[in-house]
C-alpha positions as CSV (number, residue, x, y, z in Angstrom):
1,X,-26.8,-50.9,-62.8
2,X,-26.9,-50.0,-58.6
3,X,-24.4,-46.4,-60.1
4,X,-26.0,-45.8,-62.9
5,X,-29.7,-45.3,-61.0
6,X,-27.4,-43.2,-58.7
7,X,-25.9,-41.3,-61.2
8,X,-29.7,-40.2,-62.8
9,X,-31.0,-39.9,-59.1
10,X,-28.0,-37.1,-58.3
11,X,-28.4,-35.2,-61.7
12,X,-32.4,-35.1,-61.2
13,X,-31.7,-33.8,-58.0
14,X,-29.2,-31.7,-58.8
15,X,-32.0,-30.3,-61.7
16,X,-34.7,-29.5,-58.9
17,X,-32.6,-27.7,-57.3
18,X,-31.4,-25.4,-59.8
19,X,-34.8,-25.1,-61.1
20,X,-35.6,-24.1,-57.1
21,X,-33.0,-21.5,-57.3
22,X,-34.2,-20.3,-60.9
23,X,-38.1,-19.7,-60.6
24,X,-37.8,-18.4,-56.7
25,X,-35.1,-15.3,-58.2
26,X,-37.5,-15.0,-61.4
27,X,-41.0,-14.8,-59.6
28,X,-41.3,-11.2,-61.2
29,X,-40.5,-11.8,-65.0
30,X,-42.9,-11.5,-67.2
31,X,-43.0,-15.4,-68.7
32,X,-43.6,-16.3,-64.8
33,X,-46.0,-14.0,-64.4
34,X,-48.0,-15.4,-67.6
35,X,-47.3,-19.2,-65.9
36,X,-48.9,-17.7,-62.8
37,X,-51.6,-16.1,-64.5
38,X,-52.3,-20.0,-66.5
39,X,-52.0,-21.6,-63.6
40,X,-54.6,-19.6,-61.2
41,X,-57.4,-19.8,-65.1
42,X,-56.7,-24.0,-64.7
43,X,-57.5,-24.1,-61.0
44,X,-60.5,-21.8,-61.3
45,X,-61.8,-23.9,-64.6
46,X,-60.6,-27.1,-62.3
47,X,-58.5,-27.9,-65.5
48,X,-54.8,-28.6,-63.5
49,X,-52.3,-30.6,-64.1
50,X,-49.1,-31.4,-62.8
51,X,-46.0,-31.8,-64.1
52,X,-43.6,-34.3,-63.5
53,X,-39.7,-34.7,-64.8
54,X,-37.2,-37.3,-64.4
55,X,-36.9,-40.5,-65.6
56,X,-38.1,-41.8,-62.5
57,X,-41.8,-42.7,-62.1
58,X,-43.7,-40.8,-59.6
59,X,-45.1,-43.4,-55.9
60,X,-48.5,-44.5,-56.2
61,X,-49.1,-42.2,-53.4
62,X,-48.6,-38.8,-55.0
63,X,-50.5,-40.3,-58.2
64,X,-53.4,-40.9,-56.4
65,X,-53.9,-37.7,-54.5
66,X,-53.1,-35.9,-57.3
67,X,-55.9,-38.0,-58.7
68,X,-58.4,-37.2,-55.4
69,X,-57.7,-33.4,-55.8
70,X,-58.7,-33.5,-60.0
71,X,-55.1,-32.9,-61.1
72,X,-53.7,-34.4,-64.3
73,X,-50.2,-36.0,-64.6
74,X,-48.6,-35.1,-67.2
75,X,-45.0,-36.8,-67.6
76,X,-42.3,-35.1,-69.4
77,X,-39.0,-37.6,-69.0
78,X,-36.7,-34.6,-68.8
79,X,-34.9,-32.2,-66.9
80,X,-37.0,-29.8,-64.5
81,X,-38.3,-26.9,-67.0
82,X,-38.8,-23.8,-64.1
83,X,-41.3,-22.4,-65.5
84,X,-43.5,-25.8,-65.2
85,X,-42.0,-26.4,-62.2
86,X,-43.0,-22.9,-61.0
87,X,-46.8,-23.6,-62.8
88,X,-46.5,-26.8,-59.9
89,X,-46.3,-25.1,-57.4
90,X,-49.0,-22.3,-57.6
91,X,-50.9,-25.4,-58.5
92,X,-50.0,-27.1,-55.4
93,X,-50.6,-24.2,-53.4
94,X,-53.9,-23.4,-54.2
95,X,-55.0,-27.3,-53.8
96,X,-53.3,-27.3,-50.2
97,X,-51.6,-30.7,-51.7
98,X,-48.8,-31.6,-50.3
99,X,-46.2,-33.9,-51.9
């Protein structure tokens, strides 16, 4: 049971990483520009949300400052999707949260 949590923890990590590498060459393409664009209209309208992958469950520290600063968790038990992960992050940014 101990390897197998192991196994999921490396491959989720392994994910965020590549999903680092993805949206931080792609900043200028036009689907992250329209993520950008989405993201700054749900911070102004105080609409965010934040989007968490993996199987594992996010502390009950992140939920509730995410829950101080207004942002909804939404969970979506997969590998890191860069453009969400890329909508996180101008999210995050513009709240000053830091995770």
């Amino acid at each position: 049971m101990r390897n197998k949590i192991l196994i999921i923890t490396v491959c989720f990590l392994c994910s965020l990483v590549f999903a680092q590498k993805q949206f931080g060459n792609q900043k200028d393409d036009s689907q992250f520009s329209r993520i950008r664009k989405a993201a700054v209209q749900d911070y102004d309208k105080k609409k965010m949300k934040y989007y968490h992958f993996g199987l594992l469950p996010l502390s009950e520290k992140t939920k509730r400052l995410l829950a101080k600063n207004n942002i909804k968790i939404i969970n979506k038990n997969c590998i890191v999707i860069p453009e969400l992960a890329y909508y996180n992050k101008i999210i995050l940014e513009k709240t000053h949260v830091k995770i």
